[in-house]
N, C-alpha and C positions, 0 to 999 in steps of 0.2 A: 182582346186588345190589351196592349202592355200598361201597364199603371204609369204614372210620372212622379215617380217619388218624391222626388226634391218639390211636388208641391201640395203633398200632404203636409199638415199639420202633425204634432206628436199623437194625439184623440184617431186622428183619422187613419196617421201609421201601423197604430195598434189596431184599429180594426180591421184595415188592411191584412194583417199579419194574421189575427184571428180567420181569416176568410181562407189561409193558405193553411191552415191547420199549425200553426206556432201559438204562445205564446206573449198577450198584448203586450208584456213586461220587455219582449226584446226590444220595443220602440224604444224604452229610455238608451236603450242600449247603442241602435242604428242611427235616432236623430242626432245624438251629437258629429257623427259622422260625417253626414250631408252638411249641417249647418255650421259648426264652431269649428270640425278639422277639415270640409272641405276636401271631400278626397274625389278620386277623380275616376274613380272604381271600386266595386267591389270589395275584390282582393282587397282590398287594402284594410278594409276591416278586421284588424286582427282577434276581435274577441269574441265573432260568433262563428260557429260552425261550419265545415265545406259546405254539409249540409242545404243549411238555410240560403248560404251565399250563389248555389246551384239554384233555389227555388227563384230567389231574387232575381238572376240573370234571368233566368226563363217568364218572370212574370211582371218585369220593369223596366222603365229606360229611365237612366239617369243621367238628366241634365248635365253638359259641361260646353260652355261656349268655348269655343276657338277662337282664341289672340288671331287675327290676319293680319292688322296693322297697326302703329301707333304710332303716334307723331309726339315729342316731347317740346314743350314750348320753350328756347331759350332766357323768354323774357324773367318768365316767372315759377318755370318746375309745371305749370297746366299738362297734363297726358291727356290726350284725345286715343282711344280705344274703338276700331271697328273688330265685333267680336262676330262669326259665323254662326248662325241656329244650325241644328239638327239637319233644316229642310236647306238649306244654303243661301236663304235670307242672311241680311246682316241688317245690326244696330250697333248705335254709336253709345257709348259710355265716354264721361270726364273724370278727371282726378283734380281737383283744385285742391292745393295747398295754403292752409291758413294757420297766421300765430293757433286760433282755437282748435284746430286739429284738421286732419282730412278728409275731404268731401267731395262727394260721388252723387256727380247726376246721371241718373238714369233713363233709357228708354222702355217705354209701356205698350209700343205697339212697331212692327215692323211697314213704315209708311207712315202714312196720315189723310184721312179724307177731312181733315175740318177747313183746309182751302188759304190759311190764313196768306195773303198777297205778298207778306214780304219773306216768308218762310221756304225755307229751300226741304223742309220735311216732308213738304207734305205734295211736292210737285211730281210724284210718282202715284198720290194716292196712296189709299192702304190696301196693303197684303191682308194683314192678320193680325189679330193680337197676340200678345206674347202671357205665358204663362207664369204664375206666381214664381216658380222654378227659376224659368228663364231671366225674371226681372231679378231674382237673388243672387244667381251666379252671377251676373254680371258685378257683383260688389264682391264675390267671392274670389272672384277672380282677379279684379283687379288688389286688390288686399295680398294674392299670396303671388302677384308680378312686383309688389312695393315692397310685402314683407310688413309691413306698418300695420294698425287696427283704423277701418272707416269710421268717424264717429260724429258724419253729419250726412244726409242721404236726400237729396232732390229729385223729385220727378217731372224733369222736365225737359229729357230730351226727346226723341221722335215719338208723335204720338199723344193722341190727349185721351191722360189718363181715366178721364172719367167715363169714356166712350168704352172703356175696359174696364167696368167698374167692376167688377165681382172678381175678376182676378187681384186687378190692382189691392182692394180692400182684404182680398186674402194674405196677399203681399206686404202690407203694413202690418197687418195681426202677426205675422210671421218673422216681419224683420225686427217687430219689436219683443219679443216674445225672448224670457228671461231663460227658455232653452237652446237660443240659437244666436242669431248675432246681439240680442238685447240693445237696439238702440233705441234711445230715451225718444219717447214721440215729440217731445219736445225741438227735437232733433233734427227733425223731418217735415218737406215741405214739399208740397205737392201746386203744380201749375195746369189750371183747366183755364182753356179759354170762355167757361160761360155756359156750360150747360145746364140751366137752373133746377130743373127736376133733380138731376143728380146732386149738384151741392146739398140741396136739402135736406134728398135723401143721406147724403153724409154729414150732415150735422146733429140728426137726427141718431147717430154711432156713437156722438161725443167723445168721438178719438180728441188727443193732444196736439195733433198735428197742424202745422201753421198750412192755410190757404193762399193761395199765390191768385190771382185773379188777372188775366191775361187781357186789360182794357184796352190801349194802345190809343184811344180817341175818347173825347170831351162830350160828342154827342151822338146818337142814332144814325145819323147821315154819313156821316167820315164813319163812324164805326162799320158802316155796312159797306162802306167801298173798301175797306182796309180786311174785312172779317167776316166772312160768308153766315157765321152763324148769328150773326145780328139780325139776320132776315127773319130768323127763326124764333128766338129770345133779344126782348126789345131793351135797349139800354138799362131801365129804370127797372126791370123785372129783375139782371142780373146782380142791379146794387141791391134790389130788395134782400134775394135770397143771400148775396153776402152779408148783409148787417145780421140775418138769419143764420148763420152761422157765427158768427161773435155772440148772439143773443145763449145759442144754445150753446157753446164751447169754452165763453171768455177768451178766446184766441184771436190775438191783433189780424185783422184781414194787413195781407200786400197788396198792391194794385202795380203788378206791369204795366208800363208805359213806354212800349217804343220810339223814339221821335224820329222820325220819319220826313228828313230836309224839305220842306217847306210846303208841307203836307198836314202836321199835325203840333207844330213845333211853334205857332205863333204865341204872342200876348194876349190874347181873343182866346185861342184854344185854353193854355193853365189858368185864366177866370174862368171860363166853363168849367174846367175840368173841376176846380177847386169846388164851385158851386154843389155838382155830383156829388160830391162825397164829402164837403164838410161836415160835419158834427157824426162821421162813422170813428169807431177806434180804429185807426188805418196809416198803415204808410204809405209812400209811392217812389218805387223804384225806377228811374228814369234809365232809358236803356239808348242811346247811340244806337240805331238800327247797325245792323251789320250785312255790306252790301251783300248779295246774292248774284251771280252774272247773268241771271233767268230773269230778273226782276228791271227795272227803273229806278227801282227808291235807290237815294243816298242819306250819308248819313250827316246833320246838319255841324256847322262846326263849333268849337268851344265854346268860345263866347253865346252863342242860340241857346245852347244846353245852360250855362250857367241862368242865362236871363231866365229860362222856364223855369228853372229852380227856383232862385229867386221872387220870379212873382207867385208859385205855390206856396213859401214860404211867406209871403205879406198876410194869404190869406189863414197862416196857423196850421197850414199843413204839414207836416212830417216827412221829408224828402231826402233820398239821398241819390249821387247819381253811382251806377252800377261800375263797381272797379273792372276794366275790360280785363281777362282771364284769357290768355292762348290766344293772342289778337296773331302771332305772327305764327300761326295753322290753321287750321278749319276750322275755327270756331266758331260758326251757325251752327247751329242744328242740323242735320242734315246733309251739311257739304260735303264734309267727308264720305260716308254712306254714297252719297249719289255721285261724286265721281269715283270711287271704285265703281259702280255699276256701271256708269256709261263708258268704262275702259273695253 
């Protein structure tokens, strides 16, 4: 079976390489290739041998997504990216442009089984997960379509990353890793909707990386109509093992908040909410659902979002609401991806 290079490590390159009867020293040589020049074959490696580069084609596949579409956002410069796998799956990648530089949210899984009701990701369900490889290119790629350097990285397009835990965490060791793209874990922020075993399990890594915590409701009840896996991990379990993560990381928790017109968006809801989670180090990012045509939910209007602000705000909470990014393209999760499929 062919290797997949682009998701070894430099350690695990060179052992690789040992196994082909080369020398482990050509990894310093081939990782910069894959990860800082991004090439897109072989050949292109100008500084090792036919040689080796025969051995390589014969005993590797090298990750390279396919551009199929992109949409560019007038409003604000947002690129929404459906790139092709290998197998002729697709996932969607973002380019958001900021004064602090630009940032690439990623997808971790092609599909999604986590169910979430207003989520356009995951209404095909999951295919598969995606490889440390495949989650890189997708930043590599979009990097040499700008020509620009990525220098803030999200994981929070299709897909919950923790369901993909062992690649994802390969993923992070890899994108931050001072022989490839080096971006500061500080950097990086990762969105699970709530699978508590696993958070823990990653706090217990004591990576840098900031936690996104995908709440969306105040309490148990609304959470389990909005978020399948509340059936599974019960509100108070999820805030546990996030304070659990701040405990072992020092790293402020986010709390996604979608509000969701007149669903989850009352004066009743942000006092509960607030209650939750006062005295955690925490913010909460208020999100304007973004309609879905498969769904019901709408998204409530200005003034509703200011009030919830506001009244998280009496209680000393930390709130901002979320600048909408690529509002006039696809900009769910998912939408893109899934009307190219249903074409």
């Amino acid at each position: 079976m062919s290797e997949d290079i682009k998701s070894l490590n430099q350690k695990e390159l060179g052992d690789f390489l040992h196994s082909l009867g080369e020398k482990t020293f050509r990894a310093k040589q081939i990782y910069p290739w894959l990860h800082v020049k991004h090439v897109e074959n072989f050949d292109e490696m100008t500084d090792i041998s036919n040689k080796l580069k025969e051995k390589l084609k014969e005993n590797c596949v090298l990750t390279v997504l396919s551009q199929m579409q992109v949409q560019c956002s007038r409003l604000d410069g947002t690129r929404k990216y459906l790139f092709a796998l290998s197998d002729g799956n697709m996932v969607e990648s973002v380019l958001m442009r900021y004064k602090h530089g630009n940032s690439v949210c990623i997808s971790s899984q092609a599909g999604c089984r986590m169910g979430c009701r207003f989520c356009a990701s995951t209404l095909g369900g999951l295919v598969r997960n995606l490889t440390p490889g495949e989650m890189l290119d997708q930043i590599y790629r979009i990097q040499k379509d700008i020509g620009e350097r990525v220098s803030h990285v999200v994981i929070m397009g299709t897909g919950e990353p923790l369901d993909n835990y062992d690649n994802f965490l390969k993923f992070i060791q890899m994108l931050s890793d001072d022989n490839g793209l080096n971006i500061s874990q500080r950097n990086i922020t990762v969105s699970t909707c709530g699978i508590v075993p696993n958070i823990r399990r990653l706090a217990e890594e004591k990576l840098q990386i900031t936690l996104a915590l995908s709440l969306h409701a105040s309490s148990q009840e609304k959470r389990q109509e909005l978020m399948p896996v509340a059936n599974k991990y019960e509100i108070h379990q999820v805030i546990d093992a996030c304070e659990y993560y701040f405990k072992k990381t020092g790293r402020r928790i986010t709390f996604e908040y979608s509000l969701v017109g007149g669903v989850n968006d009352s004066k009743e809801d942000a006092c509960l909410l607030a209650g939750l989670i006062r005295g955690l180090n925490c913010h909460v990012n208020l999100i304007p659902v973004n309609p879905v045509r498969e769904r019901e939910y709408v998204q409530p209007n200005h003034q509703v979002v200011l009030n919830f602000k506001n009244e998280l705000e009496k209680y000393g909470i930390n709130v901002t609401i979320r600048r909408e990014m690529g509002r006039d393209i696809d900009g769910a999760c998912g939408q893109l991806r899934k009307r190219f499929i249903d074409l």
